[in-house]
Every structure is written in C-alpha cells, then in structure tokens.
C-alpha positions in Angstrom: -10.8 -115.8 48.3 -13.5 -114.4 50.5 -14.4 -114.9 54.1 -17.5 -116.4 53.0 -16.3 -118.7 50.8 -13.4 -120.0 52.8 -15.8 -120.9 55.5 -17.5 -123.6 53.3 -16.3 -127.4 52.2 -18.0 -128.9 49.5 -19.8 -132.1 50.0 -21.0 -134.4 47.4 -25.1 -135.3 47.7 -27.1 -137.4 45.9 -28.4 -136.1 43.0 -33.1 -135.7 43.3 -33.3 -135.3 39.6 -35.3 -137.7 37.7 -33.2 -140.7 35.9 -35.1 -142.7 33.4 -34.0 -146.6 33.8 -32.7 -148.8 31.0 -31.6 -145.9 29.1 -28.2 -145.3 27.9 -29.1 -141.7 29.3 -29.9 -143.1 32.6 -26.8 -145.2 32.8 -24.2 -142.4 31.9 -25.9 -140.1 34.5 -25.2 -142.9 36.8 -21.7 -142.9 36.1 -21.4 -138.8 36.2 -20.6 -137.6 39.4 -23.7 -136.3 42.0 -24.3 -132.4 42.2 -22.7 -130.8 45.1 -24.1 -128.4 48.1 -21.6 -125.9 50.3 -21.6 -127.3 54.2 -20.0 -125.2 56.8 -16.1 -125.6 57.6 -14.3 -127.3 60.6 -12.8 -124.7 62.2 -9.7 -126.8 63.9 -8.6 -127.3 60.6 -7.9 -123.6 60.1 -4.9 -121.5 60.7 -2.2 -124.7 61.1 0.2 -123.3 58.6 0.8 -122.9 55.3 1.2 -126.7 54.4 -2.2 -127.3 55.4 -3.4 -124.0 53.9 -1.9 -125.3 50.5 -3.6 -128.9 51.2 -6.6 -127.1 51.9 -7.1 -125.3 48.6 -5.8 -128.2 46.4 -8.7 -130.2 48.6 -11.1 -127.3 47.5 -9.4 -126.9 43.1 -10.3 -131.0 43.4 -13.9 -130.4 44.6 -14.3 -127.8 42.1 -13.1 -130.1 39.2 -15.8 -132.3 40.5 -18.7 -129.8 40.5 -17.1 -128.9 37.1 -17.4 -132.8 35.4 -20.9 -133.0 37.3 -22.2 -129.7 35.3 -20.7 -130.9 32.0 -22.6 -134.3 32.7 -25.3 -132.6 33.4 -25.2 -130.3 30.6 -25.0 -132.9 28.1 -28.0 -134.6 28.9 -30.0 -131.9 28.5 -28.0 -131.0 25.8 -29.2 -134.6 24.5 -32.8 -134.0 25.5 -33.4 -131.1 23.7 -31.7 -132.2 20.5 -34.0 -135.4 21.3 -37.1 -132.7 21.4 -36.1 -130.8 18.5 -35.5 -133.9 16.1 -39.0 -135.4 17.5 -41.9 -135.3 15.1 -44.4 -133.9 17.3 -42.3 -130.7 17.8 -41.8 -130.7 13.8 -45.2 -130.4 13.9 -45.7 -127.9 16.0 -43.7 -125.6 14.5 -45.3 -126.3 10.9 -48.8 -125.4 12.4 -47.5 -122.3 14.2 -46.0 -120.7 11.0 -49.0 -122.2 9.3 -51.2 -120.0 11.7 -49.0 -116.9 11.5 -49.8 -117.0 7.6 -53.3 -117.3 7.9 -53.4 -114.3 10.7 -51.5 -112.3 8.2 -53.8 -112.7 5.4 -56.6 -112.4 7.2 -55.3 -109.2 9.0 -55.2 -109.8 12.5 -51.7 -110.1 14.5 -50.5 -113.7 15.5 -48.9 -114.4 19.1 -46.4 -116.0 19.2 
C-alpha cells in the first residue's frame, strides 16, 4: 500500500445524483449503498501494533466492498437506463432516419456525418 493511500479512511456521503420518485429504479437506488469520498486519517490510530494494523485494513477491505456494491448499484441503473433508451421508440427512430439519410447521401454523392 502507498503512503498516500494509507493516509486516507473512507467515508460514506450522500449520494447528489438525481433519483426519480415512485420508480422501482428510484427505490432500489435507495436501498444501494451512497458513493464514497477519501477523508484524511487520524493519526493516533497509527503505529499501535500489528493488531490494530490488521483491524485497520480489514476496516479499509470492508469499506472497499462497500464502494464495490455501490458501483455495481450504480452500474446497473444505468445499465437499466440505457437498455430503457435503446428499446424506446424514439431512439428506434432515430436510428431508422439516420441510415435512411446515409442512403440518400450515398446516392446522391455527397458524404454523410455521422
């Protein structure tokens, strides 16, 4: 482990992103853990042996596995959104009338952006 990162606890904050209500979205983000930010060390707790180095990093492998289930959380909803987004009809659309306009550029000679 690094200097660096042995100076630093991780503490749980309250997560800013935006949670629709009254979704079952909204309500399983509720129930996933809040993201996490690094905040400076104690320094009395350092250097009392090897017992409290040993509690120290299970404390820090538990914080981890927190940060861990709060990126899988996290990853799932937009996992869900975009899989929402790509299903939609609108986006269906889209992409109809973009390959649609890439023909007609073709025929007609001049190059399509993308």
């Amino acid at each position: 482990m690094r200097q660096s990162d042995s100076d630093h606890v991780v503490m749980i904050q309250p997560d800013p992103l935006h949670v629709r209500r009254h979704t079952p979205e909204a309500s399983a983000r509720a129930d996933a853990p809040a993201p996490t930010a690094l905040v400076p060390r104690q320094s009395a707790n350092r250097d009392q042996g090897p017992a409290n180095e040993v509690s120290r990093m299970r404390a820090e492998i538990d914080e981890l596995h927190a940060r861990l289930s709060a990126s899988e959380a996290r990853l799932a909803h937009v996992e869900g959104r975009l899989q929402r987004i790509l299903s939609s009809r609108s986006y269906r659309l889209a992409r109809k009338l973009a390959g649609a306009r890439r023909r007609v550029a073709a025929l007609v000679g001049v190059r399509a952006t993308p």
